[in-house]
KOLNUTOR-648148 format. One record per residue (C-alpha): chain; x, y, z; residue in three letters; residue number from 1. Coordinates in nm, 2 decimals. Layout:
BEGIN
+----+--------+--------+--------+-----+-----+
| ch |     xx |     yy |     zz |  aa |   i |
+----+--------+--------+--------+-----+-----+
|  A |      X |      Y |      Z | ALA | NUM |
...
+----+--------+--------+--------+-----+-----+
***
This chain:
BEGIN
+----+--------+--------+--------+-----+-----+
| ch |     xx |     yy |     zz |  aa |   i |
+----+--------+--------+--------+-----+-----+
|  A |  23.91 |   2.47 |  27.10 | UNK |   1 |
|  A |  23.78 |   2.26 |  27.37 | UNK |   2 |
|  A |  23.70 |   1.88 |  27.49 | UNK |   3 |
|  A |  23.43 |   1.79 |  27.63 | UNK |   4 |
|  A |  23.21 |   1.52 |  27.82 | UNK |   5 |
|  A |  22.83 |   1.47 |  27.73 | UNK |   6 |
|  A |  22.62 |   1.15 |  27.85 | UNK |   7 |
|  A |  22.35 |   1.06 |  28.08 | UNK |   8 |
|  A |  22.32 |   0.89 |  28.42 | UNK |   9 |
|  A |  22.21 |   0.54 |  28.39 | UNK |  10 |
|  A |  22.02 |   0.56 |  28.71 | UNK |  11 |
|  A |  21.86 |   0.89 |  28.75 | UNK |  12 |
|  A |  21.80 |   0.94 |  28.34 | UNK |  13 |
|  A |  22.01 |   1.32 |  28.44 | UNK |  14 |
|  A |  22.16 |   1.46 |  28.09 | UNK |  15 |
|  A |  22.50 |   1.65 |  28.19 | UNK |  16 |
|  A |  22.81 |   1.84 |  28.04 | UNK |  17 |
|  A |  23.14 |   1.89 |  28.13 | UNK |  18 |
|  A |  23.36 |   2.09 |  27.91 | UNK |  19 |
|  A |  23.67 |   2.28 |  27.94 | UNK |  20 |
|  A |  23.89 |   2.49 |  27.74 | UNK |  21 |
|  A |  24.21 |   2.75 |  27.70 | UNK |  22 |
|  A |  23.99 |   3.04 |  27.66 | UNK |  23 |
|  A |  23.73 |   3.22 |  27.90 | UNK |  24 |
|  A |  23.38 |   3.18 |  27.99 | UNK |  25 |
|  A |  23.35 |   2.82 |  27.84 | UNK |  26 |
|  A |  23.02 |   2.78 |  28.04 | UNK |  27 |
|  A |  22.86 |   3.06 |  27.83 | UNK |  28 |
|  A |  22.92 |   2.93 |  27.51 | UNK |  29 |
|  A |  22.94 |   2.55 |  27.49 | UNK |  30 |
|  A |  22.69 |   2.36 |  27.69 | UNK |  31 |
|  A |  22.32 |   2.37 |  27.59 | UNK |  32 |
|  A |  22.09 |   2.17 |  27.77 | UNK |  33 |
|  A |  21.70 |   2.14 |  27.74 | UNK |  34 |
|  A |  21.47 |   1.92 |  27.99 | UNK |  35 |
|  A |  21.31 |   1.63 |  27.80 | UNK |  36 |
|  A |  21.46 |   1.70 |  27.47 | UNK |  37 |
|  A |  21.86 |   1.66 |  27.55 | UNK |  38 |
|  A |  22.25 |   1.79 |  27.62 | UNK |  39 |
|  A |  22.43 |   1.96 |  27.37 | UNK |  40 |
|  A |  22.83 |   2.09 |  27.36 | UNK |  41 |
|  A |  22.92 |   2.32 |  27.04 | UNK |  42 |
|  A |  23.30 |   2.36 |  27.00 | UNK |  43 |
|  A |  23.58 |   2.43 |  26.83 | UNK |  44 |
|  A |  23.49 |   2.77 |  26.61 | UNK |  45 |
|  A |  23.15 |   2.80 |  26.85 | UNK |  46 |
|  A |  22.85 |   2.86 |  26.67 | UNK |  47 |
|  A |  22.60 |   2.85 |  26.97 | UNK |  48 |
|  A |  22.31 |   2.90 |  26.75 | UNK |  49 |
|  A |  22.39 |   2.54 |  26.63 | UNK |  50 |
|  A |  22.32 |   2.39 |  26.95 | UNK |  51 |
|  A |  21.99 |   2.57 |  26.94 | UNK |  52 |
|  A |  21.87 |   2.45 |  26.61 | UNK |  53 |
|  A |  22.02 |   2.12 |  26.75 | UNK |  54 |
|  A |  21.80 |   2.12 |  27.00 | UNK |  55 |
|  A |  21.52 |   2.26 |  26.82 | UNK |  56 |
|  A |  21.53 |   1.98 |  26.55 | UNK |  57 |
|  A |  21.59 |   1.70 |  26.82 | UNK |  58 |
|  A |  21.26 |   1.84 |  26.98 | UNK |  59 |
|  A |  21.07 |   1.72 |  26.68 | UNK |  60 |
|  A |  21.30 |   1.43 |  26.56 | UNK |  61 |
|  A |  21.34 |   1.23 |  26.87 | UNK |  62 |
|  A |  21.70 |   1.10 |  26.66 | UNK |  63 |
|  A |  22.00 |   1.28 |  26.78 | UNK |  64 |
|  A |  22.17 |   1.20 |  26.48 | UNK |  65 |
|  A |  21.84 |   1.34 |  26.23 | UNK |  66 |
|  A |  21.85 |   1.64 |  26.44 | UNK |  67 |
|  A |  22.25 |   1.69 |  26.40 | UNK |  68 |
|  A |  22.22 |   1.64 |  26.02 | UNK |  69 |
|  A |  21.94 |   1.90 |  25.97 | UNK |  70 |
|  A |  22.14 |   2.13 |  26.14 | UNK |  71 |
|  A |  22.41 |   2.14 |  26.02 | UNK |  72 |
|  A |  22.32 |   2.15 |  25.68 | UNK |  73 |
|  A |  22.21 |   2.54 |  25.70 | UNK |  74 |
|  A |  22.56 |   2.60 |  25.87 | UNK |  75 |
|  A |  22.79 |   2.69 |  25.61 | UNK |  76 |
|  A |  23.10 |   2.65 |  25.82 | UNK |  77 |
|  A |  23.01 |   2.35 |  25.97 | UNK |  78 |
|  A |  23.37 |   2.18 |  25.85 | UNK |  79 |
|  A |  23.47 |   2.43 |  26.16 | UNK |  80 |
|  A |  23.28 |   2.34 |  26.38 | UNK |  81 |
|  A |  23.25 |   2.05 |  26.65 | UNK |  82 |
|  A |  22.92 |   1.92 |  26.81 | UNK |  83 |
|  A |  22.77 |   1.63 |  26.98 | UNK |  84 |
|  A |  22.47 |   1.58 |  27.11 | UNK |  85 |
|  A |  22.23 |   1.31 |  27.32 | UNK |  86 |
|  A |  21.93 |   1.26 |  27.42 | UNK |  87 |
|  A |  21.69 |   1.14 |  27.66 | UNK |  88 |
|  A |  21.74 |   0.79 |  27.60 | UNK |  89 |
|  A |  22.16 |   0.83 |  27.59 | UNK |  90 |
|  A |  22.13 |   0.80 |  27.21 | UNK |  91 |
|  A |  22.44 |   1.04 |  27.10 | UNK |  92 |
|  A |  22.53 |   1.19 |  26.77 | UNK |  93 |
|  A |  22.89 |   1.36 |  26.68 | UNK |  94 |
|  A |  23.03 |   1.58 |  26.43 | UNK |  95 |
|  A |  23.37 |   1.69 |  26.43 | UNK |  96 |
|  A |  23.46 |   1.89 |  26.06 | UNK |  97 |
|  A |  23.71 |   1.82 |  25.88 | UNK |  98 |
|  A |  23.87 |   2.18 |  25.92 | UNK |  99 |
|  A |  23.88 |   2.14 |  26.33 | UNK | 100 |
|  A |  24.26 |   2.20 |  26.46 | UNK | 101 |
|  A |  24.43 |   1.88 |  26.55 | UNK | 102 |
|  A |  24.50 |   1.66 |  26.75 | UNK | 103 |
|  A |  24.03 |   1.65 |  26.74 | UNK | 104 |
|  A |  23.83 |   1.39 |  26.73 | UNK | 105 |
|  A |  23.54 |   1.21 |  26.94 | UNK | 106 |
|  A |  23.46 |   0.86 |  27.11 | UNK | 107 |
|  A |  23.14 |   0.71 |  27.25 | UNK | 108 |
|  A |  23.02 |   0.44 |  27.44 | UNK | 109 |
|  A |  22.67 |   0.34 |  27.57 | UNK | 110 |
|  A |  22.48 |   0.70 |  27.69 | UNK | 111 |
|  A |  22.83 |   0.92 |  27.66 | UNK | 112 |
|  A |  23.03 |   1.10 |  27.47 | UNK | 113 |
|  A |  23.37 |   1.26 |  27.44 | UNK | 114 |
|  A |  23.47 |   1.53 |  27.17 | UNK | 115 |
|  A |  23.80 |   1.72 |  27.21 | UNK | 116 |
|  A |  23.96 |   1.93 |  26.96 | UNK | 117 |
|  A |  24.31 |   2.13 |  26.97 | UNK | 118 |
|  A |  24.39 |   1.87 |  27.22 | UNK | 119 |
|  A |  24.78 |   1.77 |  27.34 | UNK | 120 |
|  A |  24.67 |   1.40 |  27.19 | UNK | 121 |
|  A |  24.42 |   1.18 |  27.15 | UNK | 122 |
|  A |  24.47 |   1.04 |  27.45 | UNK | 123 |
|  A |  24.25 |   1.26 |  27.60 | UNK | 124 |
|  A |  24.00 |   1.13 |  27.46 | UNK | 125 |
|  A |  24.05 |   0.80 |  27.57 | UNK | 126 |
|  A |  24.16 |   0.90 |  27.93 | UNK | 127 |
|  A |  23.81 |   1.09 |  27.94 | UNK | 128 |
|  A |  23.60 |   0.77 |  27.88 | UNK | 129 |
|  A |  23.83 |   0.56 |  28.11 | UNK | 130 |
|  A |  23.74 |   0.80 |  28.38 | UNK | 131 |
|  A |  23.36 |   0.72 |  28.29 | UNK | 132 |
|  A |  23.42 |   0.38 |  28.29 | UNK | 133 |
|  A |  23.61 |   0.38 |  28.61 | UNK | 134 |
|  A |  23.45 |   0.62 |  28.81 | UNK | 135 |
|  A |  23.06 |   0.46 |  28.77 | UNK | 136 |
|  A |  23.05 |   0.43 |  29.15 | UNK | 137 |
|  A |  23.07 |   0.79 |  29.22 | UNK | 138 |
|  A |  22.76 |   1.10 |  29.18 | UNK | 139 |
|  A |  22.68 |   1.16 |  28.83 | UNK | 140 |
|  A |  22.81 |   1.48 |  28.84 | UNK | 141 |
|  A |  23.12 |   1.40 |  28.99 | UNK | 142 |
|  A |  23.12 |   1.16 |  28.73 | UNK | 143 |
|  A |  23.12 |   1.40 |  28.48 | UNK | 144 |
|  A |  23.39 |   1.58 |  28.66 | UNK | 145 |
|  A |  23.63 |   1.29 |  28.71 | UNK | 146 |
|  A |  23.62 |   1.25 |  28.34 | UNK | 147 |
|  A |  23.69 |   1.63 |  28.24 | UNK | 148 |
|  A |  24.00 |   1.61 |  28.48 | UNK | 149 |
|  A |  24.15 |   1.27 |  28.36 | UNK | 150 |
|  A |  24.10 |   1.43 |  28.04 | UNK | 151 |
|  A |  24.35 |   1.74 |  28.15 | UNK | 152 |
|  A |  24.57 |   1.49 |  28.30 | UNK | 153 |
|  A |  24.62 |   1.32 |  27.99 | UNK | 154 |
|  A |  24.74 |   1.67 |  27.82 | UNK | 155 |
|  A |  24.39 |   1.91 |  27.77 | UNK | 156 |
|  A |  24.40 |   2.20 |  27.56 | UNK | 157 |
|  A |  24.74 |   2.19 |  27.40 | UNK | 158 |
|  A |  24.75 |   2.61 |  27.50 | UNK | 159 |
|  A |  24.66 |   2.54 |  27.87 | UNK | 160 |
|  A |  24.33 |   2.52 |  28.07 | UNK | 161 |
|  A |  24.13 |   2.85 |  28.15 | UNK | 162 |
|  A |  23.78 |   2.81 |  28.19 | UNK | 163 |
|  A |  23.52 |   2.50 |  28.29 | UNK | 164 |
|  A |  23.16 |   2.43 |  28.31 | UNK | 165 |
|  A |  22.94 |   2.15 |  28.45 | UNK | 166 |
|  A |  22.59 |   2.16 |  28.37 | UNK | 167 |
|  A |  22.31 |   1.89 |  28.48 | UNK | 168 |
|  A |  21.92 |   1.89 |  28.38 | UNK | 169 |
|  A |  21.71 |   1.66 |  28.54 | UNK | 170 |
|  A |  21.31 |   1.66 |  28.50 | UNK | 171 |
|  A |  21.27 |   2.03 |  28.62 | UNK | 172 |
|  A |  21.23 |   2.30 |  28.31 | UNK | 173 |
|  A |  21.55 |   2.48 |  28.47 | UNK | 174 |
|  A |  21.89 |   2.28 |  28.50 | UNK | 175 |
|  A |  21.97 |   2.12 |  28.84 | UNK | 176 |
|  A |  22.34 |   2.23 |  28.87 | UNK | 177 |
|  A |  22.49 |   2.51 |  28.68 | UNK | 178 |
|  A |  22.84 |   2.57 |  28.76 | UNK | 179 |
|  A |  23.13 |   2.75 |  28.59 | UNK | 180 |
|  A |  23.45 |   2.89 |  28.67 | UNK | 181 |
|  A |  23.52 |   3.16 |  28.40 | UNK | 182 |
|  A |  23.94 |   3.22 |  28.46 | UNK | 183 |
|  A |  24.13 |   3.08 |  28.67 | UNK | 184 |
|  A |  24.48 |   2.91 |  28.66 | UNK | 185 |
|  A |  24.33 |   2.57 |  28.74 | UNK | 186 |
|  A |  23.99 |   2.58 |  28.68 | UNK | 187 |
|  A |  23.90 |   2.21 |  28.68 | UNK | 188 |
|  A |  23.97 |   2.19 |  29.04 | UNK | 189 |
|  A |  23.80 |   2.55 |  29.11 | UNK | 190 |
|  A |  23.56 |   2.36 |  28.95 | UNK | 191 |
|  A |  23.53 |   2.05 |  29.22 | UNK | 192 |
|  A |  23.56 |   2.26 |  29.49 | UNK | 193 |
|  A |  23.28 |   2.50 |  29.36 | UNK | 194 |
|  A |  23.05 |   2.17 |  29.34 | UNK | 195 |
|  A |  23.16 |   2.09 |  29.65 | UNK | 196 |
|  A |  23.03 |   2.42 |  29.82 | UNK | 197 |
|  A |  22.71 |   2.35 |  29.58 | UNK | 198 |
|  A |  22.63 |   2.07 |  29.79 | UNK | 199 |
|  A |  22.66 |   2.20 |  30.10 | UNK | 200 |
|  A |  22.43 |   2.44 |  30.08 | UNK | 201 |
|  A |  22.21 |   2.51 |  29.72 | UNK | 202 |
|  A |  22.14 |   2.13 |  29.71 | UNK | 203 |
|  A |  22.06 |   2.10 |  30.12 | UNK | 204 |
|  A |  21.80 |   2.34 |  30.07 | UNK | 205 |
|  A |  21.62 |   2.21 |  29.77 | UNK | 206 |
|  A |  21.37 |   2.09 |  29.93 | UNK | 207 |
|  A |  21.30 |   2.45 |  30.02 | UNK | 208 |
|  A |  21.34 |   2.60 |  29.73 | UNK | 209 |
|  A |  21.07 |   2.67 |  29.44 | UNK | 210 |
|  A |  21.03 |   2.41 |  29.19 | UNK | 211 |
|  A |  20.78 |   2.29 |  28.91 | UNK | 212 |
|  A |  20.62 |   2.05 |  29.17 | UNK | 213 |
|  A |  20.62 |   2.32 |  29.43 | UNK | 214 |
|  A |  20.66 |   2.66 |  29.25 | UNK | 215 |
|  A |  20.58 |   2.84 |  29.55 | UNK | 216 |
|  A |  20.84 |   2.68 |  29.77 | UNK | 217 |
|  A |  20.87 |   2.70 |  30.14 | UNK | 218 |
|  A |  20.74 |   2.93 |  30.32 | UNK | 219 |
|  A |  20.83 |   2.80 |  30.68 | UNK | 220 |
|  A |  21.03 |   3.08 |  30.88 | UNK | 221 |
|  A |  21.18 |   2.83 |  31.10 | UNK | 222 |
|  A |  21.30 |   2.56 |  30.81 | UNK | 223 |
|  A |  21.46 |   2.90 |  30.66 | UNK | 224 |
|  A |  21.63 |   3.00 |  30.96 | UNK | 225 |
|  A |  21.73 |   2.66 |  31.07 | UNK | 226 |
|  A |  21.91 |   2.64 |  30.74 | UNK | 227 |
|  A |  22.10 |   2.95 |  30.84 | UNK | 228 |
|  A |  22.19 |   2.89 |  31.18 | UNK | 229 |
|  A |  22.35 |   2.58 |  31.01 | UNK | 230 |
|  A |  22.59 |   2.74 |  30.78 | UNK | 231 |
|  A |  22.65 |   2.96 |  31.07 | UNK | 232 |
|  A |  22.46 |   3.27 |  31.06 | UNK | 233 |
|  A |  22.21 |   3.40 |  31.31 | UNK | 234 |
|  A |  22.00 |   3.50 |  31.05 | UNK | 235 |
|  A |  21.61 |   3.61 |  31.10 | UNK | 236 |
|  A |  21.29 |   3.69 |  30.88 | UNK | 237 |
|  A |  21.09 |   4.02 |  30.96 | UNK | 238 |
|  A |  20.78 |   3.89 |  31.14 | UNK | 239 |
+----+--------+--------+--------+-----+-----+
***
């Protein structure tokens, strides 16, 4: 009971979701990402083990839409179910069952992919992948947000808007961004603002932080503390 955006950013090769839905905690049940393989979002009646035989098949495949047809052959209420799913090289696959509460459906374009179901309209659909479209100029993830939130402007959920997620895998094993808001009256905009604070200070200190090229990270007291004294706290390691 949900819409969502998957695709992939031309320039960087990132894989992201962006999904949003009436009821709670939407972040711990509909995105699925995994680094090198692809972006999944399960919907309407959730079955999140889908995404993971998804995932699993698409891992050995390298067809999104293989992968999607394997899986959901062992799901017996796959006419219940939404899914869509892409891949490293923006190839995307979609299923939306014939059971799925209307107004549902799904639209595509090059390397993205919008799938809404108990939706207001269509429309948001469409508004979703105008935002893509219009919005190329902007941060992938922002991106991906611009198109969630034309997508509520053009109607969302037909019960209302509760929870959001925005996740983003780049070439690291874990995802890059990892954002939800889990209940809140507006949560698409709790959303951008949460991003916003994201930038300002996870992603100023990533090149602090562990990581699979540095998986010790840094170990420099004053980079640390420099950090701090930024954000505004007089903050200092034990020495």
């Amino acid at each position: 009971m949900t819409w969502s955006i998957i695709a992939r950013d031309p320039v960087s090769g990132r894989l992201g979701v962006a999904v949003a839905t009436y009821s709670v905690a939407v972040g711990s049940r509909c995105p699925f990402v995994r680094p090198g393989v692809g972006a999944v979002a399960t919907q309407s009646i959730t079955n999140r083990y889908l995404a993971v035989s998804v995932l699993d098949a698409l891992e050995v495949t390298k067809n999104p839409r293989d992968a999607l047809e394997q899986a959901l052959v062992a799901d017996e209420g796959r006419e219940f179910r939404q899914i869509h799913v892409i891949d490293c090289a923006g190839e995307v696959a979609v299923w939306t069952g014939r059971h799925c509460v209307e107004a549902c459906g799904h639209t595509a374009d090059a390397g993205i992919s919008v799938a809404g179901n108990t939706l207001k309209s269509a429309a948001v659909l469409d508004a979703a992948l105008s935002a893509w479209r219009e919005c190329a100029s902007l941060p992938f993830a922002e991106r991906l947000l611009s198109a969630l939130g034309w997508g509520g402007d053009a109607g969302g959920d037909v019960r209302g808007t509760q929870s959001a997620a925005l996740v983003v895998i780049g070439s690291d094993s874990l995802p890059e961004i990892d954002l939800r808001i889990d209940s809140s009256a507006q949560p698409i905009a709790a959303l951008r603002g949460l991003l916003d604070v994201w930038r300002a200070t996870v992603e100023s200190t990533h090149g602090l932080r562990p990581s699979e090229e540095n998986p010790g990270g840094s170990i420099d007291f004053e980079s640390w503390e420099a950090q701090w004294r930024e954000e505004g706290f007089d903050l200092k390691f034990r020495r």
